[in-house]
C-alpha positions as CSV (number, residue, x, y, z in Angstrom):
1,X,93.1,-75.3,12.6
2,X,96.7,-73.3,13.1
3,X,96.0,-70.0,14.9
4,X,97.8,-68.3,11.9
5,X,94.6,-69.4,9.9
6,X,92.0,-68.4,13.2
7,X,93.6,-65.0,13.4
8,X,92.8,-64.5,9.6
9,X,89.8,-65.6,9.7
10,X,88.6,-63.2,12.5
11,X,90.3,-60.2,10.9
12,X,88.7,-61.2,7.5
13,X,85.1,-61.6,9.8
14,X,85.6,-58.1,11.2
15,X,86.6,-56.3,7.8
16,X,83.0,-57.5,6.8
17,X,81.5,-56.5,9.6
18,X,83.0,-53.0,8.6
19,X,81.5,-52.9,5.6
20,X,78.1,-54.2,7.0
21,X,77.8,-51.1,9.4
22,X,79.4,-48.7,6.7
23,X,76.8,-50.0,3.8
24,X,74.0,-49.8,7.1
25,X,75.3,-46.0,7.5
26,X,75.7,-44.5,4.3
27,X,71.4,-46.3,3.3
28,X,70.4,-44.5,6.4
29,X,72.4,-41.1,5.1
30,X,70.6,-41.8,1.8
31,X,67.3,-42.0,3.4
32,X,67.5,-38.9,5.3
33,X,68.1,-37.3,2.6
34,X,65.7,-37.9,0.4
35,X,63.8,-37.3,3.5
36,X,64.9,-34.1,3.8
37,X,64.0,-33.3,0.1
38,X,60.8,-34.5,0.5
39,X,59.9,-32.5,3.0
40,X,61.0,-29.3,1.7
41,X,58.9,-30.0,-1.4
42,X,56.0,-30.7,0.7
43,X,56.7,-27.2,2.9
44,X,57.2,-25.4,-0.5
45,X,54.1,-27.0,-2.2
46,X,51.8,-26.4,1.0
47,X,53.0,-22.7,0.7
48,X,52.0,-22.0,-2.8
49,X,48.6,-23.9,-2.4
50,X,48.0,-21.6,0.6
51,X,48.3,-18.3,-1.5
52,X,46.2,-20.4,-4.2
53,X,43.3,-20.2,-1.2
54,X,44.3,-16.7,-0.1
55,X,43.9,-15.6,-3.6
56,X,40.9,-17.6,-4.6
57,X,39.1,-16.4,-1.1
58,X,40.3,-12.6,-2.3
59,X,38.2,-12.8,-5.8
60,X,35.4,-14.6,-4.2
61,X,35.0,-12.1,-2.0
62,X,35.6,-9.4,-4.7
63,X,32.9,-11.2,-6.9
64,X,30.3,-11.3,-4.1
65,X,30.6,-7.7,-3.8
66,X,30.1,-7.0,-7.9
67,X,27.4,-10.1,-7.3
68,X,25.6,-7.3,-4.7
69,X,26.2,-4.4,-6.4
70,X,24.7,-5.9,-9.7
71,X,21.8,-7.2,-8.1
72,X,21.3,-3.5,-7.0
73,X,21.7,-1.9,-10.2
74,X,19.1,-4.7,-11.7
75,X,16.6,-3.3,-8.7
76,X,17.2,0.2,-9.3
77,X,17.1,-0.3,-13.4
78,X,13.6,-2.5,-12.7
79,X,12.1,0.0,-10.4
80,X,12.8,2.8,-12.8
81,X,11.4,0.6,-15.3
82,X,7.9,0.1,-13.4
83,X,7.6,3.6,-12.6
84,X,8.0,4.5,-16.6
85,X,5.4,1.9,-17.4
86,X,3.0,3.3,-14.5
87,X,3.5,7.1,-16.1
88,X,3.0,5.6,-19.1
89,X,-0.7,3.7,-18.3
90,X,-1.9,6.4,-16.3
91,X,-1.1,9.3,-19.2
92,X,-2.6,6.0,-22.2
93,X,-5.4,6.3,-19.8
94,X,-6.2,9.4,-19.7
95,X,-5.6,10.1,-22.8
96,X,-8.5,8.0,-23.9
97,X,-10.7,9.0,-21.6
98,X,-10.3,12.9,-22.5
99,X,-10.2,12.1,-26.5
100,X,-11.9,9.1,-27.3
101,X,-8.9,7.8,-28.9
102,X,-5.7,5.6,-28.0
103,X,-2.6,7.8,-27.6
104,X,-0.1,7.5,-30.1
105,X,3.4,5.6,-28.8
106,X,6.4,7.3,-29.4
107,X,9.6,5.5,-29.1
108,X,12.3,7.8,-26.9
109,X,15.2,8.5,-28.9
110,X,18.5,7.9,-27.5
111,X,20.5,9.9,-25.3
112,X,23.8,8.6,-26.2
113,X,25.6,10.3,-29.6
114,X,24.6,8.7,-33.2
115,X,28.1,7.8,-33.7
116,X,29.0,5.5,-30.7
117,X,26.7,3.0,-32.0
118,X,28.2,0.3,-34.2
119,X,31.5,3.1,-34.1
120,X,33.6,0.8,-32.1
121,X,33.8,-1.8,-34.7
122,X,36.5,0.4,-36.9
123,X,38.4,2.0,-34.0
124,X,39.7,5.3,-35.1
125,X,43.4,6.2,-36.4
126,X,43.2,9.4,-37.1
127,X,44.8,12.3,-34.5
128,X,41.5,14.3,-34.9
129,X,38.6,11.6,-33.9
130,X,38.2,10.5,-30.5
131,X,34.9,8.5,-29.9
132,X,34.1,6.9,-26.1
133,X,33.2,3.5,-27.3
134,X,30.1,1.3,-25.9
135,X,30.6,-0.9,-22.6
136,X,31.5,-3.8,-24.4
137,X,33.4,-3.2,-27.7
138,X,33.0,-6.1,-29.9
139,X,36.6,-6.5,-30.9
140,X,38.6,-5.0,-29.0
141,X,42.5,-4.8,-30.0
142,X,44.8,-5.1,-27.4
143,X,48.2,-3.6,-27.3
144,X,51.2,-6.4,-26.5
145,X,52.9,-6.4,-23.5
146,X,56.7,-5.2,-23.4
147,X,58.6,-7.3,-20.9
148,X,58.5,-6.2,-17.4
149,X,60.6,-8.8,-15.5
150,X,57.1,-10.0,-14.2
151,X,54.7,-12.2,-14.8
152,X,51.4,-11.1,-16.4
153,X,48.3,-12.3,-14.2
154,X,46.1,-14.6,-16.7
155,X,42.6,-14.5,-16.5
156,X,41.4,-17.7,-14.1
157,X,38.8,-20.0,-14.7
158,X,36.2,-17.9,-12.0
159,X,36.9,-14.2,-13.9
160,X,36.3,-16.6,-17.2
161,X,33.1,-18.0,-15.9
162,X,32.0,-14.3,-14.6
163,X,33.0,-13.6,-18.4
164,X,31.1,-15.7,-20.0
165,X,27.8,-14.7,-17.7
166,X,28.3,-11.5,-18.5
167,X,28.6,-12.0,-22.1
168,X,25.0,-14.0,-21.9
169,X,23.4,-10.6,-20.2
170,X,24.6,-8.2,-22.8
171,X,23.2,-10.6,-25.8
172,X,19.8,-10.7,-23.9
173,X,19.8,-6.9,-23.9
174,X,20.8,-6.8,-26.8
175,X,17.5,-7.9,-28.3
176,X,15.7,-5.2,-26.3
177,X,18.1,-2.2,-27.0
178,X,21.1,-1.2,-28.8
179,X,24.5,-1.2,-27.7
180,X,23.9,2.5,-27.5
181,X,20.9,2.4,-25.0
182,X,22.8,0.6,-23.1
183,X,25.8,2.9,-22.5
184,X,23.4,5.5,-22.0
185,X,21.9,3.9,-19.2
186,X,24.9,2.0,-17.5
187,X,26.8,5.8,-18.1
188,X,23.8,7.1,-16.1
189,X,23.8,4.2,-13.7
190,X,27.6,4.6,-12.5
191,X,27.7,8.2,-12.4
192,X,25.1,8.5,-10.4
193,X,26.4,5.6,-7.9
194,X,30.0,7.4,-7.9
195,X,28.3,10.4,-7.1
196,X,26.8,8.7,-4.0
197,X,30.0,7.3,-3.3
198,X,31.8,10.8,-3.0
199,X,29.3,11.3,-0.3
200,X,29.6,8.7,2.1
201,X,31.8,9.9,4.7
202,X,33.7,7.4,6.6
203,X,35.6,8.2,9.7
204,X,39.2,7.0,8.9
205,X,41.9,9.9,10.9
206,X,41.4,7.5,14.5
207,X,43.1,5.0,11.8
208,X,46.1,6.9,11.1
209,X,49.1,5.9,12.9
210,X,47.6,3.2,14.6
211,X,49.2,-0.1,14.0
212,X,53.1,-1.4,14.1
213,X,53.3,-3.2,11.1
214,X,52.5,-1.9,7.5
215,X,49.9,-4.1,5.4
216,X,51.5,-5.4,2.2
217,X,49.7,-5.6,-1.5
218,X,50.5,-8.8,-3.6
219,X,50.9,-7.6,-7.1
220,X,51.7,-8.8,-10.9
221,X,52.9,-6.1,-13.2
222,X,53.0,-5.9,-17.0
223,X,53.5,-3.0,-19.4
224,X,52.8,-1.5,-23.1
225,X,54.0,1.0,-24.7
226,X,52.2,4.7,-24.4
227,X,52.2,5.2,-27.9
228,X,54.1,9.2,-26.6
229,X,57.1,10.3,-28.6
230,X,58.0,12.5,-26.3
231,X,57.9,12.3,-22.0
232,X,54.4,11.6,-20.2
233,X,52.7,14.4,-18.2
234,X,49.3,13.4,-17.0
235,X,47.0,10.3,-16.6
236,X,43.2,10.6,-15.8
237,X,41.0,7.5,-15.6
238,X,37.3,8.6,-16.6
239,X,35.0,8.8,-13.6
240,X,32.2,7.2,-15.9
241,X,33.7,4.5,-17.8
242,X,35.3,2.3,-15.8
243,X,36.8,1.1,-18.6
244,X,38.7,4.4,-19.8
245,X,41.7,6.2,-19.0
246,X,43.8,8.9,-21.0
247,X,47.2,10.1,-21.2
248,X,49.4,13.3,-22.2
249,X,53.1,14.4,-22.7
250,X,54.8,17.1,-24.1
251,X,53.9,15.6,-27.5
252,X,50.9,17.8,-27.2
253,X,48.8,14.5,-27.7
254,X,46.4,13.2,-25.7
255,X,45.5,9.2,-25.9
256,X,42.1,7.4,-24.8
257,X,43.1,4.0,-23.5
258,X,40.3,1.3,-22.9
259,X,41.4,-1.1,-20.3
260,X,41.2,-5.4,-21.7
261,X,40.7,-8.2,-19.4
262,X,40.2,-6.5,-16.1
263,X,43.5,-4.6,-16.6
264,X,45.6,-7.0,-18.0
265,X,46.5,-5.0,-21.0
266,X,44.9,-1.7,-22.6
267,X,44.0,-0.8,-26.2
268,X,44.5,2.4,-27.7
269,X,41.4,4.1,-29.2
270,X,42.2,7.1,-30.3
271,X,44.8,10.2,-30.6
272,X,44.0,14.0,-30.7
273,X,46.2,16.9,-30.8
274,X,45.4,19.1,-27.6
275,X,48.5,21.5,-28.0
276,X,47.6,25.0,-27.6
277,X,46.6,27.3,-30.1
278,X,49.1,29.8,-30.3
279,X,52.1,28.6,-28.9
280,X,51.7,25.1,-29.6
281,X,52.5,24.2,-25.6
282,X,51.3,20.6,-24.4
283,X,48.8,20.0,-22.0
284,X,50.3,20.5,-18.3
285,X,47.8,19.2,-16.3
286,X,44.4,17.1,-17.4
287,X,40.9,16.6,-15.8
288,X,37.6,14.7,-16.7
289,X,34.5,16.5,-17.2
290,X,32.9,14.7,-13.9
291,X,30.2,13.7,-16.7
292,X,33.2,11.7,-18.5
293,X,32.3,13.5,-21.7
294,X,34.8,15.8,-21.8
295,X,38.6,16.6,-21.0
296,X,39.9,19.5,-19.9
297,X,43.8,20.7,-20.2
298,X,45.5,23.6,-19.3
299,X,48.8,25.3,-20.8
300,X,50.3,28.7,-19.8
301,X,49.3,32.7,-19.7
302,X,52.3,33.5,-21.4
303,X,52.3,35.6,-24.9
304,X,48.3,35.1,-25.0
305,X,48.4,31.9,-25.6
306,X,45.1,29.7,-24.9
307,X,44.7,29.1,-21.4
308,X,42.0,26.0,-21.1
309,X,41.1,23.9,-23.7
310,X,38.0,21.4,-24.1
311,X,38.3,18.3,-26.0
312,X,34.4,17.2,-26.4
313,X,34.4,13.3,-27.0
314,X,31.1,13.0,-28.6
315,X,31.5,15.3,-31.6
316,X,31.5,13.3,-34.7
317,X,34.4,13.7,-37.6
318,X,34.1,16.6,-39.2
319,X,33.5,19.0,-36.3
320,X,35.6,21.1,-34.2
321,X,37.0,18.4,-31.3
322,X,39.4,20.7,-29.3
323,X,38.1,23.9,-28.3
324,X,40.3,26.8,-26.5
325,X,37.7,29.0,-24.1
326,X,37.9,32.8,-24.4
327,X,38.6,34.3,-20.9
328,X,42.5,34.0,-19.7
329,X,42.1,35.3,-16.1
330,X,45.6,34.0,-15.5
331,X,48.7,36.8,-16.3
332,X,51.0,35.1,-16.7
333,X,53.3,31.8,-16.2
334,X,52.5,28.2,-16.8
335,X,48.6,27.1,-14.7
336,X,49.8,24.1,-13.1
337,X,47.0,22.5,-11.7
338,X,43.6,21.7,-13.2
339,X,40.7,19.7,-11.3
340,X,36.6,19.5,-11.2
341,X,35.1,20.5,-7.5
342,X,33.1,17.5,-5.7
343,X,30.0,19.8,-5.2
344,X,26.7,20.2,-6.4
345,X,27.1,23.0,-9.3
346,X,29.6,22.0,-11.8
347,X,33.0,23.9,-11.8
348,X,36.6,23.3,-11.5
349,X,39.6,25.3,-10.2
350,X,42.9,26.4,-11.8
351,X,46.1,27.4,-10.3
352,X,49.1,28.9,-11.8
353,X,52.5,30.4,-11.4
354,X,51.0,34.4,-11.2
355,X,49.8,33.1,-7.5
356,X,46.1,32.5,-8.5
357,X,43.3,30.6,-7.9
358,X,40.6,31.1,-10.4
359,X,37.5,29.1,-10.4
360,X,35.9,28.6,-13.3
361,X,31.9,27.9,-13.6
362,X,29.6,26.5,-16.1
363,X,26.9,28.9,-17.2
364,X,25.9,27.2,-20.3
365,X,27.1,24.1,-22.9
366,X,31.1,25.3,-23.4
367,X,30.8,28.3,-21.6
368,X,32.5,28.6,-18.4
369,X,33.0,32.0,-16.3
370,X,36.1,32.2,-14.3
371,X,36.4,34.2,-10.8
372,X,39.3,34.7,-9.1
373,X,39.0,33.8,-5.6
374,X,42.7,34.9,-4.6
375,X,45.7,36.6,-6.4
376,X,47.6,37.9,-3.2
377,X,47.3,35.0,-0.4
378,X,50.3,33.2,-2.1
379,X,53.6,35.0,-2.7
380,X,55.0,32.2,-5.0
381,X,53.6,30.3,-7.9
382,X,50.6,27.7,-6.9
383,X,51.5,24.2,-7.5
384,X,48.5,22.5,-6.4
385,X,44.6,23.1,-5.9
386,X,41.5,20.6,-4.6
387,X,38.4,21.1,-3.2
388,X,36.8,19.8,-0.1
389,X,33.9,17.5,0.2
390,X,31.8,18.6,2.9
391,X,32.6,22.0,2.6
392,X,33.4,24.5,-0.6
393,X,36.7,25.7,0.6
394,X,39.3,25.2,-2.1
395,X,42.8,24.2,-0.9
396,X,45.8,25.7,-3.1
397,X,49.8,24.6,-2.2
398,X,52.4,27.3,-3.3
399,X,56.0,26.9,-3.6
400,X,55.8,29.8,-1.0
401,X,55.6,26.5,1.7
402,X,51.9,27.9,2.4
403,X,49.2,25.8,2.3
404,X,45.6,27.8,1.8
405,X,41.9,26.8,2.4
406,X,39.8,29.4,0.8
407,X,36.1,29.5,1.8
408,X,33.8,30.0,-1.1
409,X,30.8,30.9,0.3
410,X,32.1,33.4,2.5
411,X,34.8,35.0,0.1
412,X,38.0,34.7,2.8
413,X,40.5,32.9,3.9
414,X,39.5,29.9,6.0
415,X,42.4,29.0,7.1
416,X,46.5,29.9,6.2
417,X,49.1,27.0,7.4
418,X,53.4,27.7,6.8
419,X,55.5,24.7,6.2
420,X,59.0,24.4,6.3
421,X,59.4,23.5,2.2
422,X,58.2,23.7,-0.7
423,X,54.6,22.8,-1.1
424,X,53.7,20.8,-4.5
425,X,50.7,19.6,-4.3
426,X,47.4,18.8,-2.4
427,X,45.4,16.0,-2.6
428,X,41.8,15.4,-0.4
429,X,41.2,11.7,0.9
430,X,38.5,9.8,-0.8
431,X,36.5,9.0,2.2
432,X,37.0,10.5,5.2
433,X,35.9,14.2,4.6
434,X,38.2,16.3,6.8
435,X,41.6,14.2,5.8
436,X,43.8,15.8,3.5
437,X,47.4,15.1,2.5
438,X,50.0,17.8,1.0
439,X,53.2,16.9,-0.9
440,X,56.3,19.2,0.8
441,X,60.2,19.6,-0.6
442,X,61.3,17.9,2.6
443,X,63.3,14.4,1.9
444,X,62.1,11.9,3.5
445,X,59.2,13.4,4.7
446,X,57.8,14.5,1.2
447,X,53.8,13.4,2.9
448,X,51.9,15.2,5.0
449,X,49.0,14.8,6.5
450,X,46.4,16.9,8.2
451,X,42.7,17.1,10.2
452,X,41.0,20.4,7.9
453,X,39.5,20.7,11.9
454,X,42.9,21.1,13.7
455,X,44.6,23.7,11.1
456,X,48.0,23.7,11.5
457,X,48.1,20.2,13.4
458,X,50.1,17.4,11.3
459,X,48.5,13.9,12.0
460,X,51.4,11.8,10.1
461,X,54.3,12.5,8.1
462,X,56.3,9.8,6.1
463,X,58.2,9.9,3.1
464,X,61.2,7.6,0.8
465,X,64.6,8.2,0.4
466,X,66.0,9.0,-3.1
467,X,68.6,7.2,-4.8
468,X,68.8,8.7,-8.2
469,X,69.5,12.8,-7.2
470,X,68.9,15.4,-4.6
471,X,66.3,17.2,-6.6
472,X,62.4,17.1,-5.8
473,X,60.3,16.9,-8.8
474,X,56.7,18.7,-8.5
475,X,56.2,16.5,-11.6
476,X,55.8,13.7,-9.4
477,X,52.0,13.0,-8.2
478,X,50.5,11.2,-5.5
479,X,47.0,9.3,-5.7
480,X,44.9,8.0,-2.6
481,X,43.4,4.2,-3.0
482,X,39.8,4.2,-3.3
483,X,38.9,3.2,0.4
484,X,41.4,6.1,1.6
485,X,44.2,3.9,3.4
486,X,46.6,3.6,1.0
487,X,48.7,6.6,-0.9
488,X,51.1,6.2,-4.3
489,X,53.6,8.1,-5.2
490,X,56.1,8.2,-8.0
491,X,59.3,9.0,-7.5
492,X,62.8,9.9,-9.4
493,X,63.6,6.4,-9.2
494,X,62.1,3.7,-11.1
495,X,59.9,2.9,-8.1
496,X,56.4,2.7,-6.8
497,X,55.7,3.9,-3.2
498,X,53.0,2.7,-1.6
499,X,52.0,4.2,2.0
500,X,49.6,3.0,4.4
501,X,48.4,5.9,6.6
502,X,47.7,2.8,9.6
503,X,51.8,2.4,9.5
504,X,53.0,4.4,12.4
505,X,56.2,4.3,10.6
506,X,57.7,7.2,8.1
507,X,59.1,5.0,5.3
508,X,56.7,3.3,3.0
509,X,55.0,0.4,3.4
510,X,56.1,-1.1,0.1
511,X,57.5,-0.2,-2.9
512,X,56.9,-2.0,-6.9
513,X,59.6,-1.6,-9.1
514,X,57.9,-1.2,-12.2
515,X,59.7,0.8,-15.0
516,X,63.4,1.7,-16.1
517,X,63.0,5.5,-15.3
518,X,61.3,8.3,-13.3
519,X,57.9,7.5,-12.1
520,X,55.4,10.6,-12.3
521,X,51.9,9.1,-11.8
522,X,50.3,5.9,-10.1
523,X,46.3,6.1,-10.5
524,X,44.2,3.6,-8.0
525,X,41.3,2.3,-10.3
526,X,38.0,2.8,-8.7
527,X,36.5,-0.4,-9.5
528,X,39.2,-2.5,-10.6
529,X,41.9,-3.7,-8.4
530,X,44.2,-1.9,-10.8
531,X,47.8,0.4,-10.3
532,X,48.0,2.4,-13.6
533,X,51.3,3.9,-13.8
534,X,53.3,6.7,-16.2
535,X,57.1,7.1,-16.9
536,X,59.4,8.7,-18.6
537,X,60.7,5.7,-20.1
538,X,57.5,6.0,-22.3
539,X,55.5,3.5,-21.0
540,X,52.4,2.8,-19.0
541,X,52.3,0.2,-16.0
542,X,49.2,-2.3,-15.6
543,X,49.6,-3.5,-11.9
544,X,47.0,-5.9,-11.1
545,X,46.8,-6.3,-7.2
């Protein structure tokens, strides 16, 4: 063989080997990655199966604890129902033994109103009838969801299998009592576990401040429309009915809202015009009757117009809905502030813009006698009132930057604390007793809060930073979270604060987008793990956390 011919035989031997190693290299590139794919699917995939757990972990936990308070309620309603049948042998009896005769059974008549039962199944559309509907409405109507830009939780297979048990209850009792027996006693059942609630005093101040990083909510948001044609004012979820909530605006309208598939959507019931007699004002502030048969709204003392009106739910068609009370013991200006005392005797406070606090108590059905406990301690209009738990002293905020605590009893002053801003409103925690917080003028620092015991000592401020304007709205309302470690507020912006008073830190410790415009109210359900939200864009806000 020439060596011309060996030379090209080598070169042509080492171009292949070329190509070997380069086809060798680019399979191995290949493999890595699709390696590298796979394994980010996998890392992806294990992360959404772990909040699957989390999640599934969350409602098991949240459906042993309706499992344990059920079981309770079943005790209590069986207990009750041994003791009636003891009363009932011992007076049978004695009855025979005295007459000779059997006693006569008579069958109790129900305490709930005539029209609830069977009422529910044509929902009313008139402005002028507003009927509280029975636990479980047969067919209930649910307002669609606007789009949000979130996804709307959908009811899992364990809240559907909790569903369908509870659906197998109610047609048991069903064959023993009416739908209306059974609101009756349910109605009775809650509000007398609610009550208890309210006075179970849990220490939570040694809380405050206390850890470094803030605890974050997972959350799904959807919305409907409020059904308003003008701006929202007020939303009130009934302290009763679980299952109720209500909302006003400058409409003069106030609508009963029944809450669908644990608080994935909400049903209008009912409309009623609450606007004031005279001057034809809308309702400024809103409060349950702490029986949930009643709502309360107040207006303004201004060219004798009606000051409080009463808008009794169970008064059938044809009857007088919306009452206005007699006595105006405000002088003038709008009353800002409505809301029912946590104490024994039923009464609730106002405060307005003449500087008062009146406090109104119930003497008789629809008559309530005002007192003014203070007319001079403020030297600016009162934005705010509340009253505490373990103690009847009655906190008022002015827009005189003083904040008041007002001992009933006694007939004084308890205690008088200056702020450097505005004061718009005061709001008493939940569960610990002696915890209050006060909304000031001051940005960023628009939350206060404070020990009743240590006066003028501020535990914790914290506050948001506004992006829309300057101005502080007194429009804008804070709620506390039913276990009393979490605070909403709304805000100018579109925006959701959420703060959690263990956050040592004085921003928020998350914040839900949740509507296009100003945000005046997010409510904490009190059963539900539920955000209900108003704005001015004219819609309400179903946050399911």
């Amino acid at each position: 063989m020439s060596a011309s011919s060996t030379i090209a035989k080598k070169v042509k031997e080492e171009e292949a080997e070329e190509e070997e190693e380069e086809e060798e290299a680019a399979a191995n590139g290949e493999d890595e990655d699709s390696r590298a794919e796979q394994e980010e699917a996998l890392v992806a995939l294990i992360e959404h199966r772990t909040k699957e757990v989390e999640q599934l972990r969350q409602r098991i936990s949240y459906y042993d604890s309706q499992l344990h308070q059920a079981e309770k309620r079943l005790q209590d309603s069986q207990s009750k129902l041994a003791r009636l049948r003891e009363r009932h042998n011992r007076a049978s009896s004695g009855g025979s033994l005295a007459n000779g005769t059997k006693n006569v059974k008579v069958e109790p008549r129900s305490t709930s109103p005539e029209h609830i039962n069977g009422g529910f199944r044509n929902q009313p559309q008139s402005r002028t009838e507003l009927v509280i509907p029975s636990v479980n409405p047969r067919n209930p109507q649910p307002v669609k969801s606007a789009g949000s830009g979130t996804k709307t939780a959908t009811v899992s297979g364990l809240e559907a299998s909790a569903a369908s048990n509870w659906a197998v209850k109610a047609k048991a009792e069903k064959s023993h009592r009416s739908f209306t027996d059974v609101q009756a006693v349910e109605t009775k059942d809650r509000g007398t576990k609610r009550k208890f609630e309210q006075k179970e005093h849990k220490e939570l101040i040694p809380l405050v401040r206390g850890s470094s990083s803030p605890n974050t909510i997972r959350y799904t948001s959807s919305q409907i429309s409020s059904q308003h044609k003008r701006k929202l004012r007020s939303l009130a979820v009934c302290p009763v009915n679980d299952q109720l909530f209500v909302t006003s605006a400058l409409d003069g309208l106030v609508n009963l809202w029944q809450l669908q598939a644990r608080g994935s959507s909400a049903s209008l019931l009912s409309t009623t015009d609450c606007a004031s007699s005279r001057e034809r004002r809308w309702p400024e502030d809103i409060a349950w009757h702490p029986h949930g048969n009643s709502l309360f709204s107040v207006y303004t003392a201004d060219a004798g117009d009606s000051q409080i009106s009463v808008l009794n739910l169970n008064k059938t068609q044809g009857r007088a809905r919306v009452t206005f009370l007699e006595n105006k013991p405000h002088v003038k200006g709008i009353i800002n502030s409505i809301i029912f005392m946590p104490w024994e005797n039923t009464c609730f406070v106002t405060g307005g813009s003449d500087h008062a606090v009146v406090l109104w108590d119930e003497r008789d059905e629809n008559v309530w006698k005002p007192k003014s406990l203070h007319r001079n301690l403020h030297s600016s209009a009162v934005m705010g009132v509340a009253g505490m738990q373990q103690k009847q002293i009655v906190l008022s905020a002015g827009l005189d930057k003083r904040i008041i605590g007002f001992d009933v009893h006694v007939g004084r002053a308890d205690f008088k604390h200056q702020l450097e801003s505005k004061c718009m409103s005061v709001l008493p925690n939940p569960c610990d007793f002696n915890l209050f917080m006060v909304q000031a003028g001051a940005h960023e620092r628009q939350l206060r809060l404070y020990d009743i015991r240590l006066r003028q000592t501020e535990l914790h401020s914290f506050g948001w930073k506004q992006e829309s304007s300057d101005s502080l709205s007194a429009l804008i309302n804070q709620a506390w979270s039913p276990d009393g470690l979490y605070l909403s507020s709304g805000s100018a912006d579109p925006v959701i604060h959420i703060f959690d008073i263990r956050y040592n830190a004085h921003k928020p410790s998350q914040s839900i987008r949740a509507h296009q415009k100003r945000i005046f109210k997010a409510v904490w359900h009190y059963s539900i793990p539920l955000l209900i939200s108003i704005s001015s864009d004219l819609h309400i806000g179903l946050h399911k956390l």
